[in-house]
N, C-alpha and C positions, 0 to 999 in steps of 0.2 A: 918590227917597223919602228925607226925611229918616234922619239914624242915632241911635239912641238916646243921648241926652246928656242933661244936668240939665235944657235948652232944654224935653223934653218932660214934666220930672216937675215939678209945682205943688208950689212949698214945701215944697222936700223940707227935711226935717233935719238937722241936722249935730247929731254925737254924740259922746263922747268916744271916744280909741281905746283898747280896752279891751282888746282883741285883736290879738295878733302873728300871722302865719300863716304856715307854711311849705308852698309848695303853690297853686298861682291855675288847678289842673285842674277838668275837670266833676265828678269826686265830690265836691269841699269846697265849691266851689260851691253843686252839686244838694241839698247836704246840709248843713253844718255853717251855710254862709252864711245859707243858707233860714230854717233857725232861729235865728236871733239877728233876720234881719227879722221874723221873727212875731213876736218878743217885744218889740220893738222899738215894731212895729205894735201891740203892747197894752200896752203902756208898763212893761213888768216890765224891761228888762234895759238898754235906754237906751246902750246902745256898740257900736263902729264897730270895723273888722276893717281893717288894716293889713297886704296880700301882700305877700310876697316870694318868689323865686322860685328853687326848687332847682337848676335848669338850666336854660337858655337865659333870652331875654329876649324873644320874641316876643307872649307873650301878654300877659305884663306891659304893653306897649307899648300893647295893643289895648283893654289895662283901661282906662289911662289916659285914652286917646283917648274910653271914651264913660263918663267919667267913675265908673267903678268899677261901671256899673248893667248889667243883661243880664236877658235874661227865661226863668223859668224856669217848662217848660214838661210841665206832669204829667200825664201818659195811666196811665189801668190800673184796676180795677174799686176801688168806693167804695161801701159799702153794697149793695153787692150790684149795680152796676152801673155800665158800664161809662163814665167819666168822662174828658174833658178840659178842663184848666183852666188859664190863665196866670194869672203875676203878674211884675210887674217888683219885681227883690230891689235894695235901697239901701241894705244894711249894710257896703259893703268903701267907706271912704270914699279909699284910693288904694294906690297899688302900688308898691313900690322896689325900682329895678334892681340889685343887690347889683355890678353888673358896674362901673356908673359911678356910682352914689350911693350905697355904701357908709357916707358918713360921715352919710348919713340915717339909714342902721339903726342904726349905734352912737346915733346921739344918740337915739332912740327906745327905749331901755335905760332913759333917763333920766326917762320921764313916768312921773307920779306916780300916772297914771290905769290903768295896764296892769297885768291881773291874770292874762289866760289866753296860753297857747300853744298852736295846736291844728299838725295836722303830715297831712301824706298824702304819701310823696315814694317810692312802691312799695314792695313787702317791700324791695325792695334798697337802699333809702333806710338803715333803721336800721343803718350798719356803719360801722368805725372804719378811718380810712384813717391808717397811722403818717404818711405826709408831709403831712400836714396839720400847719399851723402857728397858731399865736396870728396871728401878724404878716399871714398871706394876705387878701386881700381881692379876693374873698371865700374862705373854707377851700373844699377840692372835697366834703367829705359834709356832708350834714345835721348830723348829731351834732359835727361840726367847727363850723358855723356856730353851732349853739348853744350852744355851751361859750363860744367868743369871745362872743357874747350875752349871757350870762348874767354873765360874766365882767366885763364895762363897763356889768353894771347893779348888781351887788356894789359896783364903787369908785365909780360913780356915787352909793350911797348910804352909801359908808363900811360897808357890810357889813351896814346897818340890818333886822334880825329882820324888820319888819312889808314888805317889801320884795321877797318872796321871790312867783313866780308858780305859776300850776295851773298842769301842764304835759300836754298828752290831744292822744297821737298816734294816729294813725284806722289807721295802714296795720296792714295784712291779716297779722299773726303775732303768734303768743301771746305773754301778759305784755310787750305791747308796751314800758308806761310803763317795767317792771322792765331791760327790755335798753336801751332810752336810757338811762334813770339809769345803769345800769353802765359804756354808751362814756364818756358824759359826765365822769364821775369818771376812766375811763380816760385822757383828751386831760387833765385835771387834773394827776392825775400826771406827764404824758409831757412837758407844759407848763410844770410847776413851779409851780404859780399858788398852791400852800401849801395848809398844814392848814384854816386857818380859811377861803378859798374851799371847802375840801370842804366842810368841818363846815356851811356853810350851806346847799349845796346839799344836804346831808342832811337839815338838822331847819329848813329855810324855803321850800323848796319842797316840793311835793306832783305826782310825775309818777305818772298815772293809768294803770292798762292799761283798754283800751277794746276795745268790739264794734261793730263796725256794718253797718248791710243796709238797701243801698237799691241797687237796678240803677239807674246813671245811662246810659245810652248816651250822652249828649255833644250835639255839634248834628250835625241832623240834616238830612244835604245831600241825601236823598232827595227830602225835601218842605218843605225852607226856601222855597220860592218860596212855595208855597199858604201856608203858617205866615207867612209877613211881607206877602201879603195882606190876611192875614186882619186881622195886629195893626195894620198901616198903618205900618208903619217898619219900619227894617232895623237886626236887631241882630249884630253880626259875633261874640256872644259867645250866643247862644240857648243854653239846657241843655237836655235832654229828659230825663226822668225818671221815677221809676213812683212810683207813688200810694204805695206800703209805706214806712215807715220804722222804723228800730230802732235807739236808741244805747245802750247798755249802759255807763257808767262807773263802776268801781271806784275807791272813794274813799269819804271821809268827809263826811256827810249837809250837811255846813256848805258845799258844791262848788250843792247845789242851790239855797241860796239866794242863790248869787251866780250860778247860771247857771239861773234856775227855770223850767226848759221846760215841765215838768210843769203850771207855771199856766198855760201857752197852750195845752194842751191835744194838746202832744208827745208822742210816746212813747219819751219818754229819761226812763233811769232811773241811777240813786247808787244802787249797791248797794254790799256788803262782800266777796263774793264774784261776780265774773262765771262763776265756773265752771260753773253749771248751765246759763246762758244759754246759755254756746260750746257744751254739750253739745247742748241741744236744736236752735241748729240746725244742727249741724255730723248732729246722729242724724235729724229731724223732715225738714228742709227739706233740707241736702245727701245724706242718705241715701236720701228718696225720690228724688231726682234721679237718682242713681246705682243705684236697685236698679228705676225703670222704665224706664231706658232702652233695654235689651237687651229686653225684654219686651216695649215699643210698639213700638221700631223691628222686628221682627222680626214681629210682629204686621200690621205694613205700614202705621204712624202715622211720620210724619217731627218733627213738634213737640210740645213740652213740652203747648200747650193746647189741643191735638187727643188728646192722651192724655187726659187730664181729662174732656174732652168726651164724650169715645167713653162709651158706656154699660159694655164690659164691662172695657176696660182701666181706668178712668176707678174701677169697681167695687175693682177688682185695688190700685190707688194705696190708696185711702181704705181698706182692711180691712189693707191692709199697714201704714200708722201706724197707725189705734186699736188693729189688734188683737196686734201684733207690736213694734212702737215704743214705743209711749205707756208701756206696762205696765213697761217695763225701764228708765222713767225716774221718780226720786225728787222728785217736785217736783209741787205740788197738782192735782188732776186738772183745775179748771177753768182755768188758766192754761196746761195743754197744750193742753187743747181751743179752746184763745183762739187760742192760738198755731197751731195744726193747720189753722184756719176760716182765719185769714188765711195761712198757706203755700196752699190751694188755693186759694184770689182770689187770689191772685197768679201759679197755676198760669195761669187763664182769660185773662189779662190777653191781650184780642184785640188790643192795640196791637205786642205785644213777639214778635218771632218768633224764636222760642227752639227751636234745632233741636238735636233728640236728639243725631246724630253731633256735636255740637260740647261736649256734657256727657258725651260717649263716651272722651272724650281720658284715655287711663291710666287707665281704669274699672277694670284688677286693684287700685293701688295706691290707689284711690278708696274700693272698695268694701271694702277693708283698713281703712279710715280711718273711713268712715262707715257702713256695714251688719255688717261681724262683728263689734262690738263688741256690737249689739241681740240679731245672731244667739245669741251666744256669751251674754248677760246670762239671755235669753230661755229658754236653755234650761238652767240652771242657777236658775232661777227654779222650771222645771216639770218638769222631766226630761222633757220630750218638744222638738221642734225645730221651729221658725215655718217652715208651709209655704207660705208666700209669699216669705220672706226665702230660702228655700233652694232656692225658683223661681228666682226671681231671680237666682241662681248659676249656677244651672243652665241660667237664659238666655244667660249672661253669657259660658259655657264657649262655648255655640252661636256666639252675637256671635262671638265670636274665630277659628271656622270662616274669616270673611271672605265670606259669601254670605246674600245674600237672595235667594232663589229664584235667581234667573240673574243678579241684578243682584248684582257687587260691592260690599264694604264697603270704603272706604278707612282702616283700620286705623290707631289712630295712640297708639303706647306703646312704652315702651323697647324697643331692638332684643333683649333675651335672652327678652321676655316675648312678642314677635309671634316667633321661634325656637323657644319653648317650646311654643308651638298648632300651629304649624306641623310639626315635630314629630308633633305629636301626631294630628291630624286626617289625616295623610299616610299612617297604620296603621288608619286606623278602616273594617271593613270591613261597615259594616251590622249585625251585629249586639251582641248586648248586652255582650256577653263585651269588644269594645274600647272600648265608651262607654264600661264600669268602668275598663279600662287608662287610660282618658284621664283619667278622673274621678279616677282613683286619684293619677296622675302631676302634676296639677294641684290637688290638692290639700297633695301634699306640696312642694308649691314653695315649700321655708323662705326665699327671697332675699325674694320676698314676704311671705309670713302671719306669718314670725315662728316659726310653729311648724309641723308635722304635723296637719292640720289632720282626716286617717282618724282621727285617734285622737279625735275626741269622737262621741259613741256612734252611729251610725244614720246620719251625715251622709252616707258615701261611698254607701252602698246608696242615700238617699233620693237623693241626688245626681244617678247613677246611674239610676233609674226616671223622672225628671223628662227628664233629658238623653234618654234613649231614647224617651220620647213627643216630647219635642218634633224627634227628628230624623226619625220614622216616623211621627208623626199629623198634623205640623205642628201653628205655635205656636197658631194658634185651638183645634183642638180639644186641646188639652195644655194652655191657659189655662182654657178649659172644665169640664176635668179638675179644676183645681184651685180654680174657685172654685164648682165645684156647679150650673153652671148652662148653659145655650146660648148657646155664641158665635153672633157675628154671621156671617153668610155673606160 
């Protein structure tokens, strides 16, 4: 069977390169690529993506070989149903191996046509290595690479104002664009490359912090055989990816007209503040994640869209955001609610098998990050405390037991916090008197919470009454309990 090359794509177009990339993995692919071909495909944006590659050269290699094109390929619910759809994406017009053409990427400083740089190279990407050098080729970090970058497009233009690029790194940590700008200026310094290199990289570029959420899984060797059936050629670079997308960039409104996703019907947004964004879903979408998974799993659901599904867990999800979430976040009700419809479509998504224990991983320092902060708004909002979110805990305490019924949990959180349950559940003798010790003992665990956690008003009691139904009634009729109604048998 043929491999996908330019051989199979009719007139394809050559485009300026408009885009530098650091990164040729399935998320900038499934994601950033994706979009620049849609816009591309509707004539708004008209430029081609230039990878290069953080570490190694393999896939690079394999770009090149089928000539920058790969199919990417989208499962997950779309209106309300349940969709699969290809497309072959023909925006990355080639690939340079920083390893042996190096003096490709400097000379590519040089075009007059390059305005963005986009970046994915792991949280562990953004960090400032002292032995890194101007002279290396290629430097060993990212932030190294683009300082010499940036650096031979400055003398390249004689320092010229209008010269300066966007610069929107995708990896997974806050105020991202704000910590590269500071390496960047850092390796400046360390380098000697002068005041007026700074000064430019201060007021002529524009490095963005950015959001983004899309579950890419990659290619998919389960069923690539049936999937290049199906397309009739064989693609050694296939993406698999879920229908949702979200890009959030922070920046000034002049970014969408040179990147205007928004007319091809994206949902990427220029804002001035991403803060609300990270919150929602860092409280909406990772918070539900984190505050049903002790509750389904225990319930005796193994995946994310079998909880959904289930009539009474599935109940338990949706009343825990509107009625406990939503209220303790400041931002207009119908764009939570926007946002709420598509985290559950995306819950159902019957392609993606999304198993609880794998969203279980350090669910103490999880549920610190994404549900007390709701718990904690919520009841400072009402004086009384969200008894779903305090379930939830309460499950959480149980989870940590290491048993479902006969069957083990394979427990998986720092060693002082599986010590601290352990501990704890090894006193617990039936009755109520040592749920409370347990509940007690684990809520004052300041390495975690930060704080004493008996000290906001009712928590430990309700805690406490939760925890002792769910060890003496089981979690069906203790979920029962709490949302008013008859579990399932």
């Amino acid at each position: 069977m043929e491999v996908l090359t330019n051989n199979l794509v009719k007139q394809r177009q050559k485009y300026a390169e408009k885009v530098l990339q650091f990164g040729e993995g399935n998320f900038l692919r499934g994601f950033v690529d994706w979009q620049i071909d849609v816009m591309n495909k509707k004539g708004i944006f008209n430029g081609s993506v230039v990878v290069v590659q953080p570490r190694g050269q393999e896939k690079i290699e394999k770009l090149n070989a089928q000539d920058g094109l790969y199919t990417l390929y989208l499962q997950g619910m779309k209106n309300g149903a349940a969709v699969q759809e290809n497309s072959i994406i023909a925006s990355i017009s080639r690939g340079i191996n920083l390893f042996n053409e190096y003096d490709q990427y400097l000379q590519l400083a040089a075009n007059k046509e390059l305005r963005f740089i986009f970046s994915n190279t792991t949280e562990a990407g953004i960090v400032f290595d002292e032995n890194d050098c101007l002279d290396d080729r290629p430097q060993r970090s990212f932030p190294g690479k683009l300082t010499a970058f940036l650096y031979e497009r400055y003398n390249a233009f004689q320092g010229d104002k209008d010269k300066g690029l966007i610069i929107i790194p995708c990896e997974l940590i806050e105020r991202n664009g704000e910590r590269l700008k500071e390496i960047v200026l850092k390796y400046a310094d360390l380098w000697y490359l002068g005041d007026d290199f700074a000064l430019w990289i201060h007021e002529c570029n524009t490095f963005c912090n950015s959001l983004v959420d899309r579950i890419v899984p990659g290619f998919p060797r389960d069923s690539i055989e049936e999937i290049t059936e199906e397309l009739g050629y064989q693609d050694n670079l296939l993406v698999v990816g879920e229908q949702y997308h979200l890009w959030v960039i922070e920046g000034p409104q002049s970014i969408a007209e040179e990147f205007p996703a928004h007319l091809a019907g994206l949902n990427t947004l220029v804002v001035d503040d991403l803060t609300p964004y990270r919150t929602i879903k860092v409280r909406i979408l990772n918070g539900a994640h984190t505050a049903m998974t002790p509750v389904s799993y225990l319930y005796g659901i193994d995946t994310v869209a079998q909880a959904i599904e289930d009539e009474v867990t599935g109940q338990f999800v949706k009343e825990l955001i509107y009625d406990e979430i939503i209220p303790t976040l400041d931002l207009p009700i119908e764009e939570l609610h926007s946002f709420t419809e598509a985290v559950l479509e995306r819950f159902r998504n019957p392609f993606m098998q999304h198993f609880l224990l794998s969203i279980s991983l350090n669910s103490m320092s999880k549920f610190k990050t994404r549900d007390l902060p709701s718990l904690l708004d919520y009841y400072n909002w009402k004086r009384q405390l969200p008894k779903k979110l305090v379930f939830s805990l309460a499950a959480l305490i149980s989870f940590y037991k290491g048993k479902r019924g006969e069957e083990e949990i394979p427990l998986a959180d720092d060693q002082d916090v599986l010590d601290l349950f352990n501990l704890q559940w090894s006193q617990y003798n039936g009755t109520i008197d040592s749920i409370k010790d347990i509940v007690t003992n684990v809520l004052r665990y300041e390495k975690v919470w930060e704080m004493d956690l008996n000290q906001v008003p009712g928590l430990t009691a309700a805690i406490t009454k939760d925890l002792f139904d769910i060890e003496t009634m089981g979690m069906k009729k203790a979920l029962e309990s709490v949302l008013g109604q008859k579990a399932a048998n």
